[in-house]
C-alpha positions as CSV (number, residue, x, y, z in Angstrom):
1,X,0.0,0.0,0.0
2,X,1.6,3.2,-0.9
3,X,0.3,7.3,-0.8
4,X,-2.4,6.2,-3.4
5,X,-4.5,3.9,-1.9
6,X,-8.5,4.8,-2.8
7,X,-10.6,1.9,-0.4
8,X,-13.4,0.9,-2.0
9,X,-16.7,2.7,-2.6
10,X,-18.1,5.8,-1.5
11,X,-20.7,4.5,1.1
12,X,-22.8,7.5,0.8
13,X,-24.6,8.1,-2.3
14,X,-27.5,10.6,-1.9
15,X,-26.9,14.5,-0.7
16,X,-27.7,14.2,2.8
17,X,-29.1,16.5,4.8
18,X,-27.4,19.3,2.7
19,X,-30.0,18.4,-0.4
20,X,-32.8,19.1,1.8
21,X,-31.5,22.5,3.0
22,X,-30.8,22.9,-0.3
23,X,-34.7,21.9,-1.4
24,X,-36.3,24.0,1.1
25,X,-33.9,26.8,0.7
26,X,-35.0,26.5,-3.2
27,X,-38.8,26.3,-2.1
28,X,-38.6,29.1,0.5
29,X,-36.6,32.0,-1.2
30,X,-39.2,33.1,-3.4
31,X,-41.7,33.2,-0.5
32,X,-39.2,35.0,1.7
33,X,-38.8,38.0,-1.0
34,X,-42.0,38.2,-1.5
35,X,-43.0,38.9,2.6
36,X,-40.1,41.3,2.7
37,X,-41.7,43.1,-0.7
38,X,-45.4,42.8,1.3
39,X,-43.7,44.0,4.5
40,X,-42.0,47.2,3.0
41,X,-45.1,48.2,1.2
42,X,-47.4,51.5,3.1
43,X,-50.0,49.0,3.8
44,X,-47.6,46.3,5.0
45,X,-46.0,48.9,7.4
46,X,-49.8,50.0,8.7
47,X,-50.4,45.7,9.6
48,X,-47.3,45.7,10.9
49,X,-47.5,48.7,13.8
50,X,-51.5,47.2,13.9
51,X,-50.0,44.1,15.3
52,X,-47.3,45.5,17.6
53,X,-49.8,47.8,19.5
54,X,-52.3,44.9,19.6
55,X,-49.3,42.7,21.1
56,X,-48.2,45.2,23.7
57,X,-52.1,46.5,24.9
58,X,-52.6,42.7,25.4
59,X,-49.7,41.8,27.4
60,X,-50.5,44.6,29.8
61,X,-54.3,43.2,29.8
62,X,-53.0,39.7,30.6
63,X,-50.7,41.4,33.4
64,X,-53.4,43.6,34.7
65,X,-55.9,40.4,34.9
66,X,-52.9,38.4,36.8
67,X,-52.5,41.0,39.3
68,X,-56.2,41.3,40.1
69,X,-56.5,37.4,40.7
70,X,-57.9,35.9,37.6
71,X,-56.4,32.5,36.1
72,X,-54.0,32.5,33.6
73,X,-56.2,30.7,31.4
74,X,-59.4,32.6,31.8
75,X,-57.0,35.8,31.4
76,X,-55.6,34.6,28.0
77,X,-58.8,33.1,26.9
78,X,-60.6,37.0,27.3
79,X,-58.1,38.4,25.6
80,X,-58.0,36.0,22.9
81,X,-61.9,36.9,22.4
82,X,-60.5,41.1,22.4
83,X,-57.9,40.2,19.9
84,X,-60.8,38.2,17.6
85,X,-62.4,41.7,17.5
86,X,-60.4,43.9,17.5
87,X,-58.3,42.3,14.3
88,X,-61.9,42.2,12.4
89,X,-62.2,45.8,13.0
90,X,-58.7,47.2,12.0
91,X,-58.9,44.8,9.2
92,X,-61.9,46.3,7.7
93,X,-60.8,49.9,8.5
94,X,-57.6,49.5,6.9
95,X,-58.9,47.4,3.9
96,X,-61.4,50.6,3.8
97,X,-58.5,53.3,3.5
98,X,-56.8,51.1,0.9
99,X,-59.7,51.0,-1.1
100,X,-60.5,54.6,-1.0
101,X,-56.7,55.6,-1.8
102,X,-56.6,53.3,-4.5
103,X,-59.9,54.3,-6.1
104,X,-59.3,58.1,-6.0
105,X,-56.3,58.0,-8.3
106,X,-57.0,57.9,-12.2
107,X,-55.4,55.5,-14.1
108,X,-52.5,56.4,-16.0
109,X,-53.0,57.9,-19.8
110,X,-51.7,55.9,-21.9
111,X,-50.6,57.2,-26.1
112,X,-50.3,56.1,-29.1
113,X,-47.2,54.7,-30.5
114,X,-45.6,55.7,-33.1
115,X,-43.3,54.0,-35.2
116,X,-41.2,55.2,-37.7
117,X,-41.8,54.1,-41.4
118,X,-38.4,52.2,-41.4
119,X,-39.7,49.5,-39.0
120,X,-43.0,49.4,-41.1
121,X,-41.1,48.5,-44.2
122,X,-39.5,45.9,-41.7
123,X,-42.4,44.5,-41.4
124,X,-43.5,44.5,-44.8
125,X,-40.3,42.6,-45.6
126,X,-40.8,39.9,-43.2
127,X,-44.1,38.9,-44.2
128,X,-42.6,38.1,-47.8
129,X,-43.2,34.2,-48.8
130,X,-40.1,32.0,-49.7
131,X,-41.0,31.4,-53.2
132,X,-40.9,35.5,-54.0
C-alpha cells in the first residue's frame, strides 16, 4: 500500500441532509422575498404597527388580569376573544383606507405609439413568402 490507496466505494450516495437544506432553501426563497416586498409596502407597514400595538395592549391586559387574581387561562382566553375583535375591526378599517386611496387615483393615460416608417417596411419585408 503506498500514498495512493483509494478503499473501496463511496458508502454515501445521496446528498444528505445538505440536499434538503438545499430543497427548502429552493422552495422558500421566493416566499421570503415576496414577505419582505409585502412588509415594506405602506399597507404592510400599517399591519405591521397594527399588530405591535395589539401585542403590547394585550400583554399589559394579561398582566393587569394576573394581578387582580384571575387565572392565567381565563386571562388569555378573554383576551383571545378582544384580539378576535379587535383584528376584524382594524382589518376592515384598513382594507377601507386602501380602497379609497386606491380608487381616487385615475389610471394612467396611456398614447399612441408611433413607429417610424423604417420599422414598417421591416415588417412589410418579413411577411414576404419564400417562393418571391
Amino acid at each position: 500500500m503506498g500514498p495512493f490507496f483509494h478503499g473501496g466505494q463511496r458508502i454515501q450516495r445521496g446528498r444528505g441532509i445538505g440536499g434538503l437544506f438545499r430543497i427548502a432553501s429552493k422552495l422558500f426563497k421566493p416566499l421570503a422575498s415576496l414577505t419582505v416586498k409585502a412588509v415594506k409596502s405602506p399597507a404592510g407597514k400599517q399591519i405591521v404597527n397594527a399588530v405591535k400595538n395589539q401585542a403590547i395592549g394585550s400583554s399589559i391586559n394579561v398582566a393587569r388580569d394576573l394581578a387582580s387574581g384571575k387565572s392565567v387561562k381565563e386571562s388569555l382566553k378573554d383576551e383571545f376573544e378582544n384580539v378576535k375583535e379587535n383584528t376584524k375591526r382594524k382589518v376592515l378599517t384598513l382594507g377601507a383606507d386602501y380602497l379609497k386611496d386606491n380608487n381616487s387615483a385615475a389610471p394612467p393615460k396611456r398614447g399612441k405609439k408611433h413607429f417610424s416608417s423604417s420599422r414598417k417596411k421591416l415588417k412589410l419585408k418579413r411577411k414576404r413568402d419564400i417562393f418571391d
